[in-house]
C-alpha positions as CSV (number, residue, x, y, z in Angstrom):
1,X,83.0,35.4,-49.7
2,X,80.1,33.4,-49.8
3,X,77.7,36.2,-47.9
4,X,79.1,38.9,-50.2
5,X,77.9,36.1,-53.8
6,X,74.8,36.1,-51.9
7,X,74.3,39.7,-51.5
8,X,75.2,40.7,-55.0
9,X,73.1,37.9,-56.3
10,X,70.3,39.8,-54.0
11,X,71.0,42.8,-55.3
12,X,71.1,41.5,-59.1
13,X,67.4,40.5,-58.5
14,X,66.4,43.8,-57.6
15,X,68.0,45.2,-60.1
16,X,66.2,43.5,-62.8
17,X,62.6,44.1,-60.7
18,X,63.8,48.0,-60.8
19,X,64.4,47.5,-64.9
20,X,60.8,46.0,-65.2
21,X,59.3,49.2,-63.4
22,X,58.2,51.2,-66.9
23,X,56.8,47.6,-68.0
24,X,54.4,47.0,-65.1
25,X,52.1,49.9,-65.7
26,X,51.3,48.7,-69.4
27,X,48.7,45.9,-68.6
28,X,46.7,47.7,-65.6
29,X,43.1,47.6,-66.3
30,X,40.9,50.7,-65.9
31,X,40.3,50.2,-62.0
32,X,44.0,49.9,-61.4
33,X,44.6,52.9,-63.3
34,X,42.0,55.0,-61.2
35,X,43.2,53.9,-58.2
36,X,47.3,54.7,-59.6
37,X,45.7,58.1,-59.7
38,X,43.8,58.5,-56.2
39,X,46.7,57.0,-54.4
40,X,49.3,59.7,-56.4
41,X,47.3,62.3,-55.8
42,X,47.3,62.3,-52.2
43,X,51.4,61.3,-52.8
44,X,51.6,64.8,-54.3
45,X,50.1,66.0,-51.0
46,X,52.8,64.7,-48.5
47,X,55.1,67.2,-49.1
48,X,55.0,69.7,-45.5
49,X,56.0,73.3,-45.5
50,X,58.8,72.9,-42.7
51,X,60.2,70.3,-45.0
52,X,63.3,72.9,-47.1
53,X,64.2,73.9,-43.4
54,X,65.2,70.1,-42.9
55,X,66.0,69.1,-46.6
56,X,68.7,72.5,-47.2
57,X,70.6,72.4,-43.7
58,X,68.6,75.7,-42.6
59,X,68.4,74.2,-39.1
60,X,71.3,73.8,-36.5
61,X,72.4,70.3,-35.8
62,X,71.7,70.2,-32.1
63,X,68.1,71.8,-33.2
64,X,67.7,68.6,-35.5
65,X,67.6,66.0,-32.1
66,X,63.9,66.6,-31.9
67,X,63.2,65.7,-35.1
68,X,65.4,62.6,-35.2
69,X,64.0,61.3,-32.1
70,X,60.3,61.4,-32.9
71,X,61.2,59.8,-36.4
72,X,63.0,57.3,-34.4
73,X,60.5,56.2,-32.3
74,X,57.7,56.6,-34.3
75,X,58.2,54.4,-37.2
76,X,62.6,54.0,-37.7
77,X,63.0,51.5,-34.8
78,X,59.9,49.4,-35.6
79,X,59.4,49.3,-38.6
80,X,60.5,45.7,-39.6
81,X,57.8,44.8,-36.9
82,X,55.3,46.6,-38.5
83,X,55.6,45.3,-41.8
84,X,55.9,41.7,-40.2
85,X,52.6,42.4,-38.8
86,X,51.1,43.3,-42.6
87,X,52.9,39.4,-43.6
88,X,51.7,37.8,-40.6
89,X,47.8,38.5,-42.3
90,X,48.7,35.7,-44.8
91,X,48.4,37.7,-48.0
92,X,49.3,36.0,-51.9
93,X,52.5,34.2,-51.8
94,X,53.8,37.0,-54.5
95,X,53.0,39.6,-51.8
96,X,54.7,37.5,-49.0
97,X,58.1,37.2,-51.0
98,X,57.9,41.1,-51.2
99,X,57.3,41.8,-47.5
100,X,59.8,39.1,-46.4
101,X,62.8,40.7,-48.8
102,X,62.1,43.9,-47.5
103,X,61.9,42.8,-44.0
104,X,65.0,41.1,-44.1
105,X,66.6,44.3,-45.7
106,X,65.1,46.2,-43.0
107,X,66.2,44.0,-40.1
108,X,69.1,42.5,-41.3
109,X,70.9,44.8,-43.9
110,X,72.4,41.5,-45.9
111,X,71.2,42.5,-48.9
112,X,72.2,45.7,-49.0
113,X,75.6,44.3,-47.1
114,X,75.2,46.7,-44.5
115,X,73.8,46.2,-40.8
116,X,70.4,46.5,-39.7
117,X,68.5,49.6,-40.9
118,X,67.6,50.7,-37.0
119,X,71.4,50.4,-36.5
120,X,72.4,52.0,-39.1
121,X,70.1,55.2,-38.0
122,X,71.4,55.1,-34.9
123,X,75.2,55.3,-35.8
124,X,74.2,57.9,-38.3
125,X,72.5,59.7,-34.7
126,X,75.8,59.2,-33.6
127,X,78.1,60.9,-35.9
128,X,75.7,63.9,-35.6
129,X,76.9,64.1,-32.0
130,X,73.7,62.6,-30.5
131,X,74.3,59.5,-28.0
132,X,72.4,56.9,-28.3
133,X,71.2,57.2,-24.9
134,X,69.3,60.3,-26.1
135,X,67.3,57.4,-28.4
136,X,66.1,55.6,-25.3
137,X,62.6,56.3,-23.6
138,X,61.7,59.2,-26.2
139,X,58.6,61.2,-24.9
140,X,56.4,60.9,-28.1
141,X,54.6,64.2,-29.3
142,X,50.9,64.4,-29.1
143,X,50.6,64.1,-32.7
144,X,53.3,61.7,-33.2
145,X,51.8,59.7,-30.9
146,X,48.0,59.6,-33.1
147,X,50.2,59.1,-36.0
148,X,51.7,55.7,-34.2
149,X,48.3,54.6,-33.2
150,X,47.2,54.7,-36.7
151,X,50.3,52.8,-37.9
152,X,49.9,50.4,-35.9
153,X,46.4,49.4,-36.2
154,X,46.5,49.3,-39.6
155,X,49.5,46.9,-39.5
156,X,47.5,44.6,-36.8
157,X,43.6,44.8,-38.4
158,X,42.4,43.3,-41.9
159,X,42.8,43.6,-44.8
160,X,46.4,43.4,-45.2
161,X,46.6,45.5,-48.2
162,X,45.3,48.6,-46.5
163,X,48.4,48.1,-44.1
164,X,50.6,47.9,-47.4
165,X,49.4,50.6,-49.1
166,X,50.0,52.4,-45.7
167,X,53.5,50.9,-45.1
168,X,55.1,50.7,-48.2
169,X,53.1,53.8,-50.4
170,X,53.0,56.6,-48.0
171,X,55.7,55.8,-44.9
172,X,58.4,54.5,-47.6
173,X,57.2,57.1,-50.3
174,X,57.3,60.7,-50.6
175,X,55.8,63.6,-53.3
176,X,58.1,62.5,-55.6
177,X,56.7,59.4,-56.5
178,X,54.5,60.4,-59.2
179,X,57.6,61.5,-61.1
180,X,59.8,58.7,-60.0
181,X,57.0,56.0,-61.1
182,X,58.0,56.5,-64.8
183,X,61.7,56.0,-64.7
184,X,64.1,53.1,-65.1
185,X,65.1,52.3,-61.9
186,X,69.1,50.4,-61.1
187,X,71.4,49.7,-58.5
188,X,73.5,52.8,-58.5
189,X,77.3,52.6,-58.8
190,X,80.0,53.4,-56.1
191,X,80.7,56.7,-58.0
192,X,76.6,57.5,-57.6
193,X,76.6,56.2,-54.1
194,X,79.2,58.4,-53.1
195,X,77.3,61.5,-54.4
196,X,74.4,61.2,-53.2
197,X,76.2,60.7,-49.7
198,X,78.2,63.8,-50.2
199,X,75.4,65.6,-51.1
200,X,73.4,64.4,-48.3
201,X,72.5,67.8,-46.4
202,X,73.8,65.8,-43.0
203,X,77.1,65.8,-44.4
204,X,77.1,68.9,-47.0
205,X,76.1,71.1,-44.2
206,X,76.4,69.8,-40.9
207,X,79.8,67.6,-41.5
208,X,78.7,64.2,-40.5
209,X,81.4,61.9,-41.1
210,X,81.0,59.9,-44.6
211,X,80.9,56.3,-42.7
212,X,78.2,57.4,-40.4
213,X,76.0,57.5,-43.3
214,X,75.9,53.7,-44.3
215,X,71.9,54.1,-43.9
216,X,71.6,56.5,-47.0
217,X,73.9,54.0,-48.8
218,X,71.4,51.3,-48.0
219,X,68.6,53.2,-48.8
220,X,69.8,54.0,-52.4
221,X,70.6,50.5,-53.3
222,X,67.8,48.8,-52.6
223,X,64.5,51.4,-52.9
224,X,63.9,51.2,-56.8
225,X,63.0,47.0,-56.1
226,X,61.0,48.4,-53.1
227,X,59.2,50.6,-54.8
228,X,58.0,48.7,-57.4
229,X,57.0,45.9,-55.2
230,X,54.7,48.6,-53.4
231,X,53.0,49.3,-56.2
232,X,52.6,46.2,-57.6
233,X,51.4,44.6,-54.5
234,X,48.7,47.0,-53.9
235,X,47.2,47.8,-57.6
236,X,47.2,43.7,-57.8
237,X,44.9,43.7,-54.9
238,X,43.4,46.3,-54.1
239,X,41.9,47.1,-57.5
240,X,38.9,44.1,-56.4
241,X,36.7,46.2,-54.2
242,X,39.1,47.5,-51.9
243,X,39.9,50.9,-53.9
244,X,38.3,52.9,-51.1
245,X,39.5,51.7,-47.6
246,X,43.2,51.8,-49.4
247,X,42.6,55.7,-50.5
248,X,40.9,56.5,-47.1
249,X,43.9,54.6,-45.0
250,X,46.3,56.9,-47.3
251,X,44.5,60.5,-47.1
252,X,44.2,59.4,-43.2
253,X,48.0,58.6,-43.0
254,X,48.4,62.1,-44.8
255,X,46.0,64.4,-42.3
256,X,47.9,62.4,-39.2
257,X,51.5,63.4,-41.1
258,X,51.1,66.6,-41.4
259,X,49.7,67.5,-37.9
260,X,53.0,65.2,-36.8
261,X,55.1,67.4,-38.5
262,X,54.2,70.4,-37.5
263,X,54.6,69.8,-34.0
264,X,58.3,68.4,-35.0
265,X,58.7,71.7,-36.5
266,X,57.6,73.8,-33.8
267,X,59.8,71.5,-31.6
268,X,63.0,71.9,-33.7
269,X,62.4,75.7,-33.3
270,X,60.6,76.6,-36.9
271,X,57.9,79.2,-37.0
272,X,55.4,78.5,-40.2
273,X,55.6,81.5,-42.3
């Protein structure tokens, strides 16, 4: 009883970050505004051609393995390290209370009152039919592999913010986040939840059982706080000198994306048009 007060009281204080989303953008000064603008415009970008092959169920389930593993081991399974890295440069203390909830999300699930998030992907791997065995000793791609290496010295080298912006913009983000920025984000309700599981193309499609999807459920409770603290974080620092490393890291992250997924494409079978 007491974990499941703390959790809602968790999630309560996301909630009411998420409502203050709109609000944030109205004092930025004219640097943070410019930089809003660089960083969405290479946002717009991340958005790869295989994708709608993936997104609409166009691919055969055992097809999907490839993909899953690479995702798996490039970023799903470490990622809580990663952003520990990013905390571990000592940024402000407003930044550190940011990193640590989402951290604790990530490796814990308490907030969300789930399990930890590299669990939860993996018992999602498992009602797709994958073992988890199939997780274990995953021979990175070539391009997966330079995509890693730049993930992980950006987490490990100074400043910290470029490792942010890296982190919590582009890996966390997607192209939608231009259009998303503007709305009022909440906690959704069980009926919403539910939906967006159902419509999930892992379960629309391919049949994955509903409880092997607790990941997406996670995912949807708790991303409108983490968004916003991305943001915040970076136009709150970055804005001070920093404006070009942050949109180099972030059109870097994008070139190394997009070579990564078309190899996963061309693994999973998909011939570019």
């Amino acid at each position: 009883m007491q974990r499941r007060a703390s959790a809602e009281i968790n999630l309560a204080c996301i909630a009411h970050r998420a409502a203050l989303w709109v609000g944030v953008w109205i004092g930025l000064n004219y640097a943070q505004v410019d930089l809003r603008e660089q960083l969405l415009r290479v946002m717009d970008r991340k958005n790869h051609w295989a994708w709608p092959h993936f997104a609409e169920g166009r691919i055969p389930l055992p097809r999907l393995k490839a993909h899953f593993q690479q995702e798996w081991d490039v970023y799903i399974r470490d990622f809580p390290i990663l952003l520990a890295r990013t905390l571990g440069h000592g940024p402000p203390l407003k930044v550190r209370n940011a990193l640590a909830e989402n951290i604790y999300e990530e490796q814990t699930g308490r907030i969300s009152q789930t399990a930890p998030h590299p669990e939860l992907f993996l018992r999602m791997m498992e009602g797709c039919g994958f073992a988890r065995s199939d997780f274990e000793d995953v021979s990175r791609l070539g391009s997966a592999a330079a995509y890693r290496s730049f993930l992980d010295r950006v987490s490990w080298e100074e400043p910290w913010v470029v490792g942010a912006a890296v982190l919590t913009l582009f890996v966390e983000g997607s192209v939608r986040e231009r259009e998303e920025l503007g709305q009022v984000s909440a906690i959704p309700s069980p009926a919403e939840l539910e939906s967006a599981v159902r419509m999930h193309p892992l379960v629309r499609v391919h049949g994955v059982p509903l409880p092997a999807m607790e990941l997406v459920r996670a995912h949807k409770q708790v991303e409108g706080g983490h968004r916003r603290d991305a943001w915040e974080m970076v136009l709150e620092n970055a804005a001070d000198g920093g404006e070009r490393q942050v949109v180099d890291a972030l059109n870097t992250a994008l070139e190394l994306w997009l070579r990564y997924r078309d190899e996963v494409a061309a693994a999973c079978g998909i011939s570019r048009p």
